[in-house]
Each structure stands twice: as C-alpha cells, then as structure tokens.
C-alpha positions in Angstrom: 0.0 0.0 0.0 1.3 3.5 -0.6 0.9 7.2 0.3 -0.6 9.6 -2.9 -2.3 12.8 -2.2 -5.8 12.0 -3.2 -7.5 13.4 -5.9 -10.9 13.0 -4.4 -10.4 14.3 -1.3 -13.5 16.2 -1.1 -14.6 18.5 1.6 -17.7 20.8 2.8 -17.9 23.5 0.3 -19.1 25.6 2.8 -16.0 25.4 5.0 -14.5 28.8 5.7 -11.3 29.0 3.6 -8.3 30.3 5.9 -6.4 33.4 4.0 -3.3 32.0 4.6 -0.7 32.3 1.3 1.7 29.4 0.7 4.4 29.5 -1.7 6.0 26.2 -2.4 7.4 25.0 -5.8 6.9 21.6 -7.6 9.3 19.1 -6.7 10.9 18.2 -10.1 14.0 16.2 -10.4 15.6 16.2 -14.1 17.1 13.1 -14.9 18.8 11.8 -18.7 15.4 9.9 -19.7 12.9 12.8 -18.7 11.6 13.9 -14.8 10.0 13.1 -11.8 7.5 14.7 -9.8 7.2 14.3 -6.3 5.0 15.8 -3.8 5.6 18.3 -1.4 2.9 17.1 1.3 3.3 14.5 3.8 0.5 12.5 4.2 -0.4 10.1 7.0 -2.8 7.6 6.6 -3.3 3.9 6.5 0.3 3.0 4.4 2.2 4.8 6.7 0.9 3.5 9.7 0.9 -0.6 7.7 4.6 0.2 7.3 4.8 0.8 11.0 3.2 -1.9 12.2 4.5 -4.1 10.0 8.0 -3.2 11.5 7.0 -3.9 14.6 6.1 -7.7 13.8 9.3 -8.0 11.6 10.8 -6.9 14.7 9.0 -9.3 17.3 9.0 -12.3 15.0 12.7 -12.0 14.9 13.4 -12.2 18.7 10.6 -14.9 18.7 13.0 -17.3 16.5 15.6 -16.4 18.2 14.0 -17.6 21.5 12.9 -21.0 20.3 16.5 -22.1 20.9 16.3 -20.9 24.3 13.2 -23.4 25.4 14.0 -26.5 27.1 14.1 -29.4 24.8 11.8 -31.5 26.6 9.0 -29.0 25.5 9.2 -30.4 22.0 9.2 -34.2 23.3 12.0 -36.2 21.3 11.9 -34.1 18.1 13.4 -31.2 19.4 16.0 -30.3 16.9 13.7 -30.6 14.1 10.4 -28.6 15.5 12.6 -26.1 16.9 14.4 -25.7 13.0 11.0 -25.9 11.8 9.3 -23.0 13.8 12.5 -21.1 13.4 12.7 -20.8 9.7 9.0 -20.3 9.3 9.6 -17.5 11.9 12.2 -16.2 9.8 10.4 -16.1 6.5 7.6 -14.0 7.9 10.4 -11.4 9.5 11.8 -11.3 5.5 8.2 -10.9 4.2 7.4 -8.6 6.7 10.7 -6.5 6.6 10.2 -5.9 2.6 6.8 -4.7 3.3 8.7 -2.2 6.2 11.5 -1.1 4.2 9.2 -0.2 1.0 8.6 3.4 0.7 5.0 4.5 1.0 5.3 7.8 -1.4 4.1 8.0 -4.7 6.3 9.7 -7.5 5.4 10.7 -11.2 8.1 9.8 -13.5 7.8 11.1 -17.4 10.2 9.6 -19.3 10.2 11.0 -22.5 12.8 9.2 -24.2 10.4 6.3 -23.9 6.9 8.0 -24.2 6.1 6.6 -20.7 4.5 7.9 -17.5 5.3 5.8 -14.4 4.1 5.7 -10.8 6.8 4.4 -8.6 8.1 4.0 -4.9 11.2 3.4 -3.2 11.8 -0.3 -3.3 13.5 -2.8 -0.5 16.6 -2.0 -1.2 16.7 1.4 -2.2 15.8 0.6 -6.5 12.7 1.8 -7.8 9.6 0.1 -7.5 7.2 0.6 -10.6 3.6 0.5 -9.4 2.0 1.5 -12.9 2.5 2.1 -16.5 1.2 3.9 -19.2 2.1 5.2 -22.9 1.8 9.5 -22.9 -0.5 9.3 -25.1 -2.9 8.1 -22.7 -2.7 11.4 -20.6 -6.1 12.8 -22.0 -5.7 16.4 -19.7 -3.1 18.0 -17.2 -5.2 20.0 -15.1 -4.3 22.5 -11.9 -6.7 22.0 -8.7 -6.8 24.7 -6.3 -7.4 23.8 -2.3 -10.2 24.8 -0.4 -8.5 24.6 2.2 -5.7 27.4 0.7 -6.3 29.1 -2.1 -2.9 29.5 -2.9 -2.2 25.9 -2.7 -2.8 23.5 -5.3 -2.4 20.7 -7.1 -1.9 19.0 -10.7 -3.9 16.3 -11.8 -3.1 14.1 -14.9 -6.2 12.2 -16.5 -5.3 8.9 -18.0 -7.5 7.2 -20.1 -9.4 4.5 -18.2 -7.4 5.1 -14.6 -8.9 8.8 -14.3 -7.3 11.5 -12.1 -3.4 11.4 -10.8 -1.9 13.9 -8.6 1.7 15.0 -10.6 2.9 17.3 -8.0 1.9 20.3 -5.7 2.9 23.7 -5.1 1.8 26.9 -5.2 -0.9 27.9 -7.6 1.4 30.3 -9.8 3.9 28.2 -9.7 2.6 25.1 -10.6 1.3 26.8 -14.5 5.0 26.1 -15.7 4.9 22.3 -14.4 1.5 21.8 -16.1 2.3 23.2 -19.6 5.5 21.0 -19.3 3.4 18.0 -18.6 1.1 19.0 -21.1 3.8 19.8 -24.0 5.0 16.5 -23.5 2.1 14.6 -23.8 1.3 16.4 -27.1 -1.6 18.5 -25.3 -2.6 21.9 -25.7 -0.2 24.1 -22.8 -3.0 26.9 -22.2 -6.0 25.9 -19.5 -7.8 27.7 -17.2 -7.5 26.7 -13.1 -10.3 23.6 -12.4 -12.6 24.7 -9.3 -11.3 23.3 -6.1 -11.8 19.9 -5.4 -9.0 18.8 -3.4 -8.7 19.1 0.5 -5.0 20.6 0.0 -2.6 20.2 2.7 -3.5 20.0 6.3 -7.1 19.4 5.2 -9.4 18.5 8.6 
C-alpha cells in the first residue's frame, strides 16, 4: 500500500477557507530519460501507519526465533532439533516478508520519461531501487489540469487524467507556480499548454 495525495479528497464547500498564502514549488527532479514529480505534502494515513506496524512484527517475529532455541528441549518431546528448526525458519520467513513490506517506501512519484513516451508511478523499493507501481504510454494522458485547495487558495495541485485510470496527482505547489509544471506536462504529452484553473476539489494540505 502506498501514500498519494488523493485526488478525491473532497470536503464541505461551505467550509470557511483560511487566507493564509503558501508559496511552495513543484518538486521536479531532471534526470537523462525525462523527470520526476514528487509531492511536497506529507501524508499520514493507513500505508504509513501498515509500514509501522509491519516493523513492529518484523521486529518481534525476529526475537521470537531467536527464543525457540532458548526453550527447554523437553517441551518439543523427542523431536526437538527438528520442531525447533521448523518454527524457526517459518519465523524467519515472515520477518523477510514482513521487513520488505517495512522497508518499502510509501510515497508515490510521477516519473515522465520521455525518451520512452512513458508515465510511471513508482516508490522506493527494499533495497533502495525503484519500484514501478503502474505504466502507461503518454499518449494516454487525456488532460493535465491545476486543482486549487479549499483549504488554501494559494495551494494546489496537478492532476493528470489517464485514459481509463482517471485522475493522478503529478505534483503540488503553489498555484502560480505550478502553471510552468503543467504546460511542461502538457507539451510532452502532445496537449494543448494553455488551461484555465479547475474549481477546487481537493482538501489541499493539512485538510481537517
């Protein structure tokens, strides 16, 4: 499981919107094939906290192999040696399993490689590599759009359709800043630069 803002993260439209200005640029990264886009807000939910936990039981199934060997034999009746190995390597599979699933990262970045005409979605693997969650050709980006919080008006966020997956979050910043990052987006998926900002729709940072 992993961490993206969410694109649907609708709130009461009648919630009084704070005046506060925020100025934050897109996090871009240029690399040889293209860029990546990641986003500026932390967000805490239920990845983040499976990563935690799962920690925790990588952690406690470790010691619990470990402390097979240090039960009397007599416990396991005359096939000690082989119930204890047995339990023990079981044990140590799920700290493996579990460990992966800790050391995963949980954030969500936008890569647009246009030497290949791709758009991925990936995460920090295991071990450090990228982990590509999803796919597609840039041809399948049917819109780049900019969403403006409700929560701050000055925040926002863009959104790339894909054809048949629907909205993406590609990065957030600050509402004039973000413009460039969307007619880059756009330009590269062979779509028209120029659109006007999409009514807010998206909870923004800090959202309640």
């Amino acid at each position: 499981m992993t961490v993206q803002p969410h694109t649907t993260d609708f709130i009461n439209p009648s919630a009084r919107v704070t005046p506060t200005n925020l100025f934050m640029r897109p996090n871009v990264t240029e690399h040889f094939w293209g860029y990546e886009v990641r986003a500026n807000e932390q967000v805490f939910d239920i990845a983040v906290l499976m990563r935690a936990l799962s920690g925790f039981f990588a952690a406690a199934a470790f010691i619990a192999a470990l402390g097979v060997w240090l039960l009397p034999s007599m416990v396991f009746a005359a096939s000690a040696f082989g119930t204890k190995l047995t339990v023990s390597v079981a044990l140590m599979c799920c700290v493996l399993l579990l460990a992966r699933v800790a050391a995963r990262g949980t954030q969500v970045r936008i890569q647009f490689d246009t030497s290949a005409g791709e758009v991925r979605e990936v995460v920090d693997g295991a071990f450090g590599t990228g982990l590509v969650l999803a796919r597609y050709g840039l041809d399948a980006v049917e819109a780049v759009e900019v969403v403006g919080s409700r929560e701050h008006r000055s925040f926002g966020q863009v959104q790339i359709r894909i054809s048949g997956i629907g909205a993406v979050a590609a990065g957030d910043g600050a509402i004039s800043a973000l413009s460039v990052l969307r007619d880059r987006i756009a330009n590269d998926c062979g779509l028209e630069s120029a659109g006007p900002l999409r009514e807010a729709v998206w909870g923004g940072p800090w959202a309640a």
